[in-house]
C-alpha positions, -999 to +999 in steps of 0.1 A: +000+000+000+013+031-012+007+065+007-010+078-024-034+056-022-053+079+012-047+109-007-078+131-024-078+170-028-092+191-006-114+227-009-092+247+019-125+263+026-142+230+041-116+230+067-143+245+097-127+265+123-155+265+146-177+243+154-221+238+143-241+256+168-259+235+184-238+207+184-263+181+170-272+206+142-239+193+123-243+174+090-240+135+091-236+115+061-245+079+066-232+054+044-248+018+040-241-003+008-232+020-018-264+041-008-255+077+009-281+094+032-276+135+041-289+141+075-283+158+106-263+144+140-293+150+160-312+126+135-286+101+142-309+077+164-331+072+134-304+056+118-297+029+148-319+003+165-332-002+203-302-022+224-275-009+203-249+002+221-228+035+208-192+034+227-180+066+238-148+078+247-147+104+279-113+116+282-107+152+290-088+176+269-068+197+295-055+233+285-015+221+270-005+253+247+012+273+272+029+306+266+059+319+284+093+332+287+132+323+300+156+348+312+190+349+309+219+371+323+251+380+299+274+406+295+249+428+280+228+422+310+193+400+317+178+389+281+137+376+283+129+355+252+095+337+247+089+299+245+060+281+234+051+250+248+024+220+241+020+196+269+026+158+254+022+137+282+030+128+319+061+108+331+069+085+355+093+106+373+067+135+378+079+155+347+061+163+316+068+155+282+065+185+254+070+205+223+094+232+228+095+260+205+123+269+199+136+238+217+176+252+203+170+280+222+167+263+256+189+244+275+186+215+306+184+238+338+168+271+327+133+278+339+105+291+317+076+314+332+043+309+321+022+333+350+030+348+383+026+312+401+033+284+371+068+280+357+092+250+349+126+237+351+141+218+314+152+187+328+165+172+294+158+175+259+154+146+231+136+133+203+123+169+191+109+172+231+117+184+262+115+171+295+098+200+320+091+197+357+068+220+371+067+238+404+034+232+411+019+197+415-016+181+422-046+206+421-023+231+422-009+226+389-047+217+374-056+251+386-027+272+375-029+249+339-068+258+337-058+294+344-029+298+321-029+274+292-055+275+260-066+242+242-043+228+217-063+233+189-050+212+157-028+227+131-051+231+106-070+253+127-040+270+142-031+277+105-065+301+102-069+313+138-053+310+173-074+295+202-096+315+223-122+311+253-146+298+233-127+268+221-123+259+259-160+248+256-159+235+220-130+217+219-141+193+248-172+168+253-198+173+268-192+136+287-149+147+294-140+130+322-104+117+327-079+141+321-049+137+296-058+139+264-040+168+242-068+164+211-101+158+214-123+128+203-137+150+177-167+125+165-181+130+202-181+170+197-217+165+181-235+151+209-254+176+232-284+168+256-308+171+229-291+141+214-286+126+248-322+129+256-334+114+219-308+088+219-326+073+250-358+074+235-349+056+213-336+029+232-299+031+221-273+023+252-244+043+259-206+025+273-176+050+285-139+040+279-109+061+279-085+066+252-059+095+261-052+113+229-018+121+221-009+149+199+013+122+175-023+117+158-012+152+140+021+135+129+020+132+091+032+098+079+063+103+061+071+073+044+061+061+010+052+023+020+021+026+050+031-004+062+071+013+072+051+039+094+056+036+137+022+044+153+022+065+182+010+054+216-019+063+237-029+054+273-063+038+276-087+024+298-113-003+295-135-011+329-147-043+342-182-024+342-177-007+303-162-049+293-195-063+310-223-036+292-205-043+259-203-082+261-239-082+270-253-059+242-236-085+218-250-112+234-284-100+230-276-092+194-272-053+198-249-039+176-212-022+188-208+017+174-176+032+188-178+071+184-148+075+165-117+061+155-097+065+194-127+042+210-127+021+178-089+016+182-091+010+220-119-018+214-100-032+189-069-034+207-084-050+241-109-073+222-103-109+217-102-127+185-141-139+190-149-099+198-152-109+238-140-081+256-124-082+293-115-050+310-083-035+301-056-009+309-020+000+290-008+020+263-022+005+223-001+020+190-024-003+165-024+008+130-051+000+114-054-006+073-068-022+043-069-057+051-078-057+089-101-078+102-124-057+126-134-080+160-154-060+177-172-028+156-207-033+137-206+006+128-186+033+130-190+071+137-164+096+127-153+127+113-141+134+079-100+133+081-066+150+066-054+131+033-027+105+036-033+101+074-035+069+093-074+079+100-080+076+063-063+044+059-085+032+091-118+044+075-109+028+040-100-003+065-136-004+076-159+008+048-133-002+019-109+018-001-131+023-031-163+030-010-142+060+007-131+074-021-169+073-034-179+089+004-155+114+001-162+127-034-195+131-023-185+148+014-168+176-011-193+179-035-222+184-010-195+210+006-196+186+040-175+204+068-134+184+076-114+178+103-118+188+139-146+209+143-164+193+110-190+172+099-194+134+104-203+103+091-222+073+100-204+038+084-217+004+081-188-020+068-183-035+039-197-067+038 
């Protein structure tokens, strides 16, 4: 498989920058057989069937695009420069993983100043990253992060606009839980308590699991053969309670719909060959293409994704190349909404 294969053209004006308002008011193409349905997310129970079970993942984006400054005394005197940092993920050893830009400019020692009461020391740098430990810990730091960071809106966004207070309500679920996550899972940005409350009537059951989104999801693959690409890890989190629901809507012959690809991914990584699921915990870099046999999913709901990313090689994975292609030429054509803050689709496999 070539990387040309996942690639289509793109309108840059169907990149949206904010997000439908009301949530459920964003367009959902549903795709069954070759037939394509236009509708809206709120009409999305319509489409599903009493004891189905839509899997959800609730992990909370926390504030990681921080803004600050070193100092540093010379001959000429004290010198402030700024610094730019995105939070990637929390270590072992109480440090912090993250993009530091310009990371050059730094070095192992030196503190950087984000507000009055956060700051942090460069403990190492590595692999494009820094190490960072902050001075505050706990609640403490959750309060000072909250107070001083903005989301870490994707580049495609960051391209058109910076983030702002809104996106500190957009860019998170209305379900976010479990902190960590530095991207949000963006096919769950649709659901509001209108479709909460219709969803029920209908009958349709709802499972949380937890899927830490990393910000390597962003990473372009660089390599012409898919199959020479390295995945990125992300910490996740299956419960005995989330293993039992899910096992028992199977059993009764309801149908598993993970809301996007990071709860697809985390089902399809703790699932056993016969679909069984037991509760689950660790870190899952599966990469997901053409040729994969799914365990687990009956249906899938999720956004409409960059070109030559692994999302697009996991969506032609479940629908089938060709049938992509087909939904995508149709997404663009009907000026459907990409990325982040876009539209969605509903997808029954290829059979």
């Amino acid at each position: 498989m070539k990387l040309s294969d996942f690639d289509f053209h793109l309108p840059d004006d169907l990149i949206a920058t904010r997000p439908a308002r009301p949530r459920s008011s964003s367009r959902l193409l549903v795709v069954a057989s070759e037939c394509f349905q236009d509708a809206e997310t709120i009409e999305l129970p319509n489409f599903l069937a009493p004891g189905d079970r839509l899997v959800l993942n609730d992990t909370k984006v926390i504030p990681a695009r921080l803004s600050g400054f070193r100092r540093r005394s010379g001959a000429e005197g004290e010198t402030k420069a700024a610094i730019e940092v995105t939070l990637l993920e929390p270590m072992a050893d109480g440090t912090w993983s993250a993009l530091v830009k310009p990371l050059r400019k730094v070095r192992d020692g030196e503190c950087i100043e984000f507000s009055d009461i956060l700051s942090a020391t460069v403990e190492g740098r590595g692999n494009g990253a820094a190490s960072l430990r902050f001075n505050l810990v706990g609640d403490d730091f959750d309060a000072a992060l909250n107070a001083s960071g903005a989301m870490p809106l994707p580049p495609y966004i960051e391209a058109k606009r910076k983030s702002d207070a809104r996106d500190m309500e957009d860019y998170q679920t209305v379900w976010a839980r479990a902190s960590g996550a530095v991207a949000a899972p963006t096919a769950s940005l649709h659901f509001d308590e209108a479709l909460l409350r219709a969803l029920d009537l209908r009958g349709v059951d709802r499972t949380h699991v937890t899927l830490h989104v990393g910000a390597g999801t962003f990473l372009p693959v660089k390599v012409d053969d898919v199959r020479d690409h390295e995945m990125h890890a992300e910490r996740g989190v299956i419960s005995e309670e989330a293993a039992r629901e899910i096992n028992e809507t199977r059993a009764k012959g309801g149908r598993i719909i993970p809301v996007g690809t990071t709860a697809l991914r985390l089902l399809e990584t703790a699932a056993s060959d016969d679909g069984t699921l037991s509760a689950w915990e660790g870190a899952t870099d599966i990469f997901i293409t053409p040729g994969y046999r799914f365990k687990i999913a009956d249906a899938l709901m999720t956004n409409f994704h960059l070109p030559k990313s692994t999302l697009m090689m996991l969506v032609s994975a479940f629908a089938g190349s060709e049938r992509i292609r087909n939904v995508y030429d149709h997404a663009i054509s009907e000026g459907y909404r990409f990325f982040s803050y876009g539209d969605s689709s509903l997808l029954w496999p290829e059979r």
